[in-house]
C-alpha positions as CSV (number, residue, x, y, z in Angstrom):
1,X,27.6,-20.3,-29.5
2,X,26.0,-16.9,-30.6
3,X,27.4,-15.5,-34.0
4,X,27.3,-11.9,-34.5
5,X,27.9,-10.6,-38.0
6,X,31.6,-10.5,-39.0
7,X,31.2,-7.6,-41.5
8,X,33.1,-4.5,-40.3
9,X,31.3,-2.4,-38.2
10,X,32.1,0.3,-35.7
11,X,30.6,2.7,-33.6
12,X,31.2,5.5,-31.1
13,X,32.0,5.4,-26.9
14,X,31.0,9.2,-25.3
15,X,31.5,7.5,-22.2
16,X,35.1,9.6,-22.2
17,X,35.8,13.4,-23.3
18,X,36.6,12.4,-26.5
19,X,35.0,9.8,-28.8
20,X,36.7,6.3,-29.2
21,X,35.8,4.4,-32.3
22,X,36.2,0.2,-31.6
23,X,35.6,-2.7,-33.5
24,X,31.8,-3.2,-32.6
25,X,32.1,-7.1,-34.3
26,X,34.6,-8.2,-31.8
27,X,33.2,-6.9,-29.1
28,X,29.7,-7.6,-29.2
29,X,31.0,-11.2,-29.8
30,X,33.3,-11.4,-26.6
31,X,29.7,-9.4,-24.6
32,X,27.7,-12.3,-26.2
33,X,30.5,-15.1,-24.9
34,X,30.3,-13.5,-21.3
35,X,25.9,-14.0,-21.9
36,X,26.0,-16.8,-23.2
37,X,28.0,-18.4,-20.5
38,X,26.5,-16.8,-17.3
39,X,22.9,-17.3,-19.0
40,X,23.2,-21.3,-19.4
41,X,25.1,-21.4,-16.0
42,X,21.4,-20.3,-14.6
43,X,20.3,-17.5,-12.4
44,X,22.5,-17.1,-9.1
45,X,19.7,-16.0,-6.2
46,X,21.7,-14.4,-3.3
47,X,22.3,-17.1,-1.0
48,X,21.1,-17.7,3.1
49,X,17.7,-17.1,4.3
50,X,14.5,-16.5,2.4
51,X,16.9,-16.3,-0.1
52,X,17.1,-20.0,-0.4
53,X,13.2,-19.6,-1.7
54,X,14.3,-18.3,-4.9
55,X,17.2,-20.8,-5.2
56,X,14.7,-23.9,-4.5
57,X,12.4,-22.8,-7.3
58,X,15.6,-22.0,-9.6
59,X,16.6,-25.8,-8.5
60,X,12.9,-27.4,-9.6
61,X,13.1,-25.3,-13.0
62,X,16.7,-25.6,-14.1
63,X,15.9,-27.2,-17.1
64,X,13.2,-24.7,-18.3
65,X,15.0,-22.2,-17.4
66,X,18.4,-22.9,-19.2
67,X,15.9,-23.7,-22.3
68,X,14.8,-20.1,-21.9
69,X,18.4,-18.5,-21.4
70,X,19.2,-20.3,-24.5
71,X,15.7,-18.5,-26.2
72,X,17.2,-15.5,-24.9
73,X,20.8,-15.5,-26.2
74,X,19.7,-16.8,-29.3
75,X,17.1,-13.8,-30.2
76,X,19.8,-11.0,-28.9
77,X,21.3,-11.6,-32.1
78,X,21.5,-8.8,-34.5
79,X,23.7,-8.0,-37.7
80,X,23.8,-4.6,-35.9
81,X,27.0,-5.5,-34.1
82,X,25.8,-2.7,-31.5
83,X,22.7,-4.6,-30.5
84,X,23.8,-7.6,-29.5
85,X,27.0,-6.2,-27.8
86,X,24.5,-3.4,-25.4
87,X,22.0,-6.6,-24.8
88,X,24.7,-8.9,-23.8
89,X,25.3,-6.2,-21.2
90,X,22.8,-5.9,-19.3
91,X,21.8,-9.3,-19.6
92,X,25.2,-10.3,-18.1
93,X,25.1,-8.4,-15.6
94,X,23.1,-10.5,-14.2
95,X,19.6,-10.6,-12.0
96,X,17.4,-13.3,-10.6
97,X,15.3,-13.7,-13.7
98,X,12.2,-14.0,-11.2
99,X,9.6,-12.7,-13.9
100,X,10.4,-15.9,-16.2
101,X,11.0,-18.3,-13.4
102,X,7.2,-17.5,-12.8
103,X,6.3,-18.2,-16.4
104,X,8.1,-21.6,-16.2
105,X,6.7,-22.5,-12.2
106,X,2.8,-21.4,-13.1
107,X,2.8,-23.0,-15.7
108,X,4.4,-26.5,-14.3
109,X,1.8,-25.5,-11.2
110,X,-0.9,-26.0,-13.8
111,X,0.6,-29.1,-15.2
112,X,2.4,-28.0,-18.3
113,X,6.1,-28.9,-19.5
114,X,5.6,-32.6,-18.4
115,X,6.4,-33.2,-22.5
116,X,9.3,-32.8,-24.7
117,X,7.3,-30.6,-27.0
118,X,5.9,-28.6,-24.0
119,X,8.1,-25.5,-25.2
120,X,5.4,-22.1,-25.0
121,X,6.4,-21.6,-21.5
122,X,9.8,-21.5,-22.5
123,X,9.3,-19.2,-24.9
124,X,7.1,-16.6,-23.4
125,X,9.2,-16.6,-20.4
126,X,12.3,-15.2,-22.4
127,X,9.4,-12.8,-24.0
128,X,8.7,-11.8,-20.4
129,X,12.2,-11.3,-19.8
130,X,13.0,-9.6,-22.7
131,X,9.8,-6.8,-21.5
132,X,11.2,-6.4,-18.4
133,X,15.0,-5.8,-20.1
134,X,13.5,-2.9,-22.5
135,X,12.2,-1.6,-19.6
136,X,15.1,-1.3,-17.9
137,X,17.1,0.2,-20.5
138,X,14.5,2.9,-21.0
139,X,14.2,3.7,-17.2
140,X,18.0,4.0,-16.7
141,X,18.0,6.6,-19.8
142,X,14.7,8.4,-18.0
143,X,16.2,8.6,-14.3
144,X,19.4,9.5,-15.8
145,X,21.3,6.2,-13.5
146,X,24.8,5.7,-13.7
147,X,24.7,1.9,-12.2
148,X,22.4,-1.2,-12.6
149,X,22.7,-4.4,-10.7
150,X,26.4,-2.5,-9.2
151,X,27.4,-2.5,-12.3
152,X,27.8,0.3,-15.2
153,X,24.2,1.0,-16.7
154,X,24.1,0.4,-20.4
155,X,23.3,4.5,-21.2
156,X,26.7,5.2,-18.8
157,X,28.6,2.6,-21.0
158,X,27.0,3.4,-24.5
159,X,24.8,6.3,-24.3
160,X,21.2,7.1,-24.2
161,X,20.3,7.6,-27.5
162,X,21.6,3.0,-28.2
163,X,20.2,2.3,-24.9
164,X,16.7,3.5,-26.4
165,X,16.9,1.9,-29.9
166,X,18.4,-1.1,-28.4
167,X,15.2,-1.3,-25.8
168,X,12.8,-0.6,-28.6
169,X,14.6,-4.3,-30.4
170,X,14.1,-6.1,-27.1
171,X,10.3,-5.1,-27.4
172,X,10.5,-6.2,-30.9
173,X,11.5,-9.6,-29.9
174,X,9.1,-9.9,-27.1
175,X,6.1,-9.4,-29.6
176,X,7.9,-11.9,-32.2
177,X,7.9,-14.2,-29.6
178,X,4.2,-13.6,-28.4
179,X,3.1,-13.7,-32.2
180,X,5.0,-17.0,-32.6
181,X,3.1,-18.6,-30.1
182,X,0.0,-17.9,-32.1
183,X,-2.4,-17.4,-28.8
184,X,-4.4,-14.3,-28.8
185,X,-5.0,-14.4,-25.5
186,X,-1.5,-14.6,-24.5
187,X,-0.6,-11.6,-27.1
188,X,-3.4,-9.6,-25.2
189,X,-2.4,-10.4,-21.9
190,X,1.2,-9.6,-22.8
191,X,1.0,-6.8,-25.0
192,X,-1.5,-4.9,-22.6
193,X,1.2,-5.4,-19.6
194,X,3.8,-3.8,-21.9
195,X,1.0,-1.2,-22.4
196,X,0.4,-0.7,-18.5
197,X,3.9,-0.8,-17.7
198,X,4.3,2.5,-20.3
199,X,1.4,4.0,-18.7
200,X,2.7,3.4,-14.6
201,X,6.4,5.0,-15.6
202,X,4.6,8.4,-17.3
203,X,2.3,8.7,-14.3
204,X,5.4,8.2,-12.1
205,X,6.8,11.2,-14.2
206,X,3.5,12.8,-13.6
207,X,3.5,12.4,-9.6
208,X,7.6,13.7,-9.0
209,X,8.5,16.2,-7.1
210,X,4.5,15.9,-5.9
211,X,4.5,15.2,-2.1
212,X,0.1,15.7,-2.6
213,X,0.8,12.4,-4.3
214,X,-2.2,9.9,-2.5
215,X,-1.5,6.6,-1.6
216,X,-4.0,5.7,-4.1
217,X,-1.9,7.1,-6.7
218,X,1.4,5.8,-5.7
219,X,0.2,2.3,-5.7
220,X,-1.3,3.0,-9.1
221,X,2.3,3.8,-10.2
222,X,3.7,0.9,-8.8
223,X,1.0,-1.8,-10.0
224,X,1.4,-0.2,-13.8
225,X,5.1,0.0,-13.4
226,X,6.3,-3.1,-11.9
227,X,2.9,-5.7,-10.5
228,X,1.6,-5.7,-14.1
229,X,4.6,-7.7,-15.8
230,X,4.1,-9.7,-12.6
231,X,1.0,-10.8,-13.2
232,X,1.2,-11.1,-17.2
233,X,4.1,-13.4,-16.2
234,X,2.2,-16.0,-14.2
235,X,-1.0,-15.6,-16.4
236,X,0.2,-16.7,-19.3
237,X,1.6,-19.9,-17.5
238,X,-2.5,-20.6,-17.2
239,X,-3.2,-20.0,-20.5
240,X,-0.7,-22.3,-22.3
241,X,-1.4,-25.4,-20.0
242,X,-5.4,-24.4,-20.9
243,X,-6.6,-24.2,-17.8
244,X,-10.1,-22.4,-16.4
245,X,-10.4,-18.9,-16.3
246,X,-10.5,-18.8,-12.8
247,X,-7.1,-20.5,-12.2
248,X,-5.4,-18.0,-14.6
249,X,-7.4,-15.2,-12.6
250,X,-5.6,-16.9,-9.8
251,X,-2.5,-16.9,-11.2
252,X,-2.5,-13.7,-12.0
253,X,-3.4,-12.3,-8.7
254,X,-0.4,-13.9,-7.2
255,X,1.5,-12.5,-9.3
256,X,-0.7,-9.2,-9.0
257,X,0.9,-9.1,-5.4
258,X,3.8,-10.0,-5.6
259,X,4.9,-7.3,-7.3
260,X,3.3,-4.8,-5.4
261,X,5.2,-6.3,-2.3
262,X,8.6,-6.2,-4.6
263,X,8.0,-2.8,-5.5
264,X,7.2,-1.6,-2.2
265,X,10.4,-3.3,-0.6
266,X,12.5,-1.9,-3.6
267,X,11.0,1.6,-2.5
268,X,11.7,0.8,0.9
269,X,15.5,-0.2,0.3
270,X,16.3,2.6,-1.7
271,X,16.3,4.3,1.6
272,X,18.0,1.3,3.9
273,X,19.9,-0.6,2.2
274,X,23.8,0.0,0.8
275,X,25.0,0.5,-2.9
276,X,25.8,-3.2,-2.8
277,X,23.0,-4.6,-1.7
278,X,21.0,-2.1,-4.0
279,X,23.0,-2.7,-7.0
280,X,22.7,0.9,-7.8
281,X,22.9,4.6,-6.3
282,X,21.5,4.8,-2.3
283,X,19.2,7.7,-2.2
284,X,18.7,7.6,-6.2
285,X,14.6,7.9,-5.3
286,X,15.0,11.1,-3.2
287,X,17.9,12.9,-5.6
288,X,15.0,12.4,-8.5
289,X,12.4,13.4,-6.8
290,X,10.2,10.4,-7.0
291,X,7.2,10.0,-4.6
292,X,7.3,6.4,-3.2
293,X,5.9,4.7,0.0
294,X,8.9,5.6,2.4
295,X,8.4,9.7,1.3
296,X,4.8,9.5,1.7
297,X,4.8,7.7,5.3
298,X,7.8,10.1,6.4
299,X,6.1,13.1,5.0
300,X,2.7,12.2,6.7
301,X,4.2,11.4,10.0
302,X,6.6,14.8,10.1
303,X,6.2,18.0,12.2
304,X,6.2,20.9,10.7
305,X,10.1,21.6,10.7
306,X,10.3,18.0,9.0
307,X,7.8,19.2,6.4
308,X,9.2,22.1,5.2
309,X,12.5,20.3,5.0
310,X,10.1,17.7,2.4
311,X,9.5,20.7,0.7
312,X,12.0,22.0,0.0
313,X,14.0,18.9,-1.2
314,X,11.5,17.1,-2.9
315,X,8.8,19.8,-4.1
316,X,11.1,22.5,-5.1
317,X,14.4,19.9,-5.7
318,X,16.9,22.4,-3.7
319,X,19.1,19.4,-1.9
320,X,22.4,20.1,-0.4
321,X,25.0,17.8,0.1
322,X,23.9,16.8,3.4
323,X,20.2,16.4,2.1
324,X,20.1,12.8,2.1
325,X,21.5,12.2,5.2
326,X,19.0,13.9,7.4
327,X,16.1,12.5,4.8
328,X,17.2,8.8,5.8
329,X,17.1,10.2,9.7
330,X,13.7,11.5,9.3
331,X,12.2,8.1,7.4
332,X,14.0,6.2,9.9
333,X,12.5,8.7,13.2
334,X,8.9,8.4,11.8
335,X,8.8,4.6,11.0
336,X,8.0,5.2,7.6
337,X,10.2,1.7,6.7
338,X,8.9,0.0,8.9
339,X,5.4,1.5,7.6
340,X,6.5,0.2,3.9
341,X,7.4,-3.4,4.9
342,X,4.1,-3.5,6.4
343,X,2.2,-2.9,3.4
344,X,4.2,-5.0,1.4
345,X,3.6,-7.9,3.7
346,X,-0.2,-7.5,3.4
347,X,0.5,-7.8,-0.7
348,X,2.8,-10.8,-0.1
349,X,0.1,-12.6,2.5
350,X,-2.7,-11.3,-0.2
351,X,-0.5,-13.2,-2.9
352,X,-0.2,-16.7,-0.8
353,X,-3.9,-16.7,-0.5
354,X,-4.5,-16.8,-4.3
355,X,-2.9,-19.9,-4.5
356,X,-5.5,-21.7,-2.4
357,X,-7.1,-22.8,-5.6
358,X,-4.2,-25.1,-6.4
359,X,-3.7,-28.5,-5.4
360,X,0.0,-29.1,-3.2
361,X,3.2,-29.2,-4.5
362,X,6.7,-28.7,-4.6
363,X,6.1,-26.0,-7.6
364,X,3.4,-24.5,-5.2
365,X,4.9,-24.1,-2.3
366,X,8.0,-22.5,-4.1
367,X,5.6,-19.9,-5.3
368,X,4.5,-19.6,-1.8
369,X,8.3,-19.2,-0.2
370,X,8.9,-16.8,-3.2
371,X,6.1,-14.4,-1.2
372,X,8.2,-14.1,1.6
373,X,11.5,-14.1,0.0
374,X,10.3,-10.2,-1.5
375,X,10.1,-9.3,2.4
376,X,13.4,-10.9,3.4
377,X,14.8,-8.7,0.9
378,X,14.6,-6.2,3.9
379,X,15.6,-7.6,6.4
């Protein structure tokens, strides 16, 4: 079990209308138990259909990936009682850990792990992991979100200003664990995701509110934001099992798409799906103002009553309570789901292909069933 440090330390809730002060040891300790146990119990993928596809390749990997959740739980620990206690949160609450599951299966696709001392992939996938939490905790701060995977977001809970400092320490521990591993390559390939993923969420911030947004541009945002980690994730499987360049080139067009097609169907949801199956706000995109897929496609396809409706609640941000209920009738009168599902299905087929290079397998033809569990997601 996780130890946090059992000096006394406290620190302020402005969750309420008046600051609370609590014992920050105890609690971070009883956050950490709650990790700690939901972590080593393994990812929980939601369960019937495609679904299955991402319990199957949780299944193949279960040892890999408890050896990461134990990675993870172990480098949350801080003497800060704080840091522990806010990472413990939003690692509990839970997620498919899909970015280090495809660590762990590229690099068993490319014959790595067979060996007890096999560990990089371990390793890098709870760096991966711990990228993608930062990330999180800084976006929720950014859009201002009250909710993350239905539960409390870590800024509602504990404020912006922790959520920051706390994301900046899980970036910390990501590039301890890339320098660790002692590959250049992988620190390059890692550390320029992290860089791209910056650079796709301030061009998002440049393109809200911006319905002259291009396609282009919005798949831009997406592929810095969310396809890059993607494809840094199954890359460096490549690299630690030594394989060509073209394999990891493979590798990390597969995962190149497949985040594009998540992305796309997270955009898509945002507008079709309910709180619980979204595990935050519905309508959270359009409220902010952010240009994806769905707003383009609706806008593009809109007379001109529907446009100047566009403008006004996305250009100009004058919404009414009512807003988002006619927004969700126009996207669902112009097909502009349907439209977003579309493209992400050309992504998804795009990322099956790039596994032609590999020989068959169980791991493999996980990978491939992953692909169409991001479209199921949907359904």
């Amino acid at each position: 079990m996780v130890r946090v440090s059992d000096g006394p330390s406290t620190w302020e809730s402005r969750s309420g209308p008046h600051a609370t002060v609590i014992d920050a040891t105890a609690a971070a300790q009883r956050e950490l138990d709650v990790a700690e146990r939901d972590l080593l119990l393994g990812a929980k993928p939601p369960d019937g259909g495609d679904g299955d596809a991402l319990a199957a390749l949780t299944a193949l990997l279960q040892a890999d990936l408890q050896a990461c959740n134990r990675t993870i739980v172990a480098h949350m620990d801080s003497p800060v009682a704080l840091i522990p206690q806010l990472a413990a949160h939003i690692v509990a609450a839970g997620g498919k850990r899909l970015r280090p599951l495809l660590t762990l299966a590229s690099a068993r696709l490319c014959g790595y792990g067979a060996r007890a001392e096999d560990q990089r992939h371990v390793n890098l996938a709870a760096c991966v992991e711990f990228i993608h939490t930062a990330t999180l905790l800084h976006d929720d701060v950014v859009d201002e979100s009250r909710l993350r995977r239905g539960l409390a977001s870590a800024n509602a809970v504990f404020g912006n200003k922790a959520s920051v400092l706390v994301g900046d320490f899980l970036f910390a521990r990501a590039f301890q664990l890339m320098v660790a591993d002692g590959s250049l390559p992988v620190l390059a390939i890692l550390s320029g995701a992290a860089a791209t993923i910056a650079e796709g969420e301030v061009l998002q911030l440049a393109t809200q509110n911006d319905l002259s947004t291009s396609e282009e541009r919005y798949l831009n945002v997406i592929k810095g934001k969310t396809a890059a980690l993607f494809a840094a994730a199954c890359q460096v499987g490549a690299v630690v099992a030594n394989r060509p360049a073209a394999e990891e080139q493979a590798l990390a067009s597969y995962g190149l798409n497949l985040g594009m097609a998540f992305q796309l169907v997270d955009d898509a949801l945002d507008y079709a799906a309910d709180q619980a199956t979204l595990g935050k706000t519905v309508g959270d995109d359009f409220r902010e103002g952010k240009i994806t897929m769905p707003v383009l496609a609706a806008y593009g396809a809109s007379d001109a009553e529907g446009r100047r409706f566009w403008d006004r609640t996305i250009e100009r941000s004058e919404q009414t309570e009512d807003d988002l209920g006619h927004a969700l009738a126009l996207i669902g009168h112009t097909g502009a789901i349907t439209a977003t599902i579309n493209r992400a299905g050309a992504f998804a087929h795009a990322a099956k292909q790039a596994l032609g290079p590999f020989r068959e397998s169980t791991i493999k033809h996980a990978l491939l069933d992953v692909a169409d569990y991001t479209l199921s997601r949907a359904r």
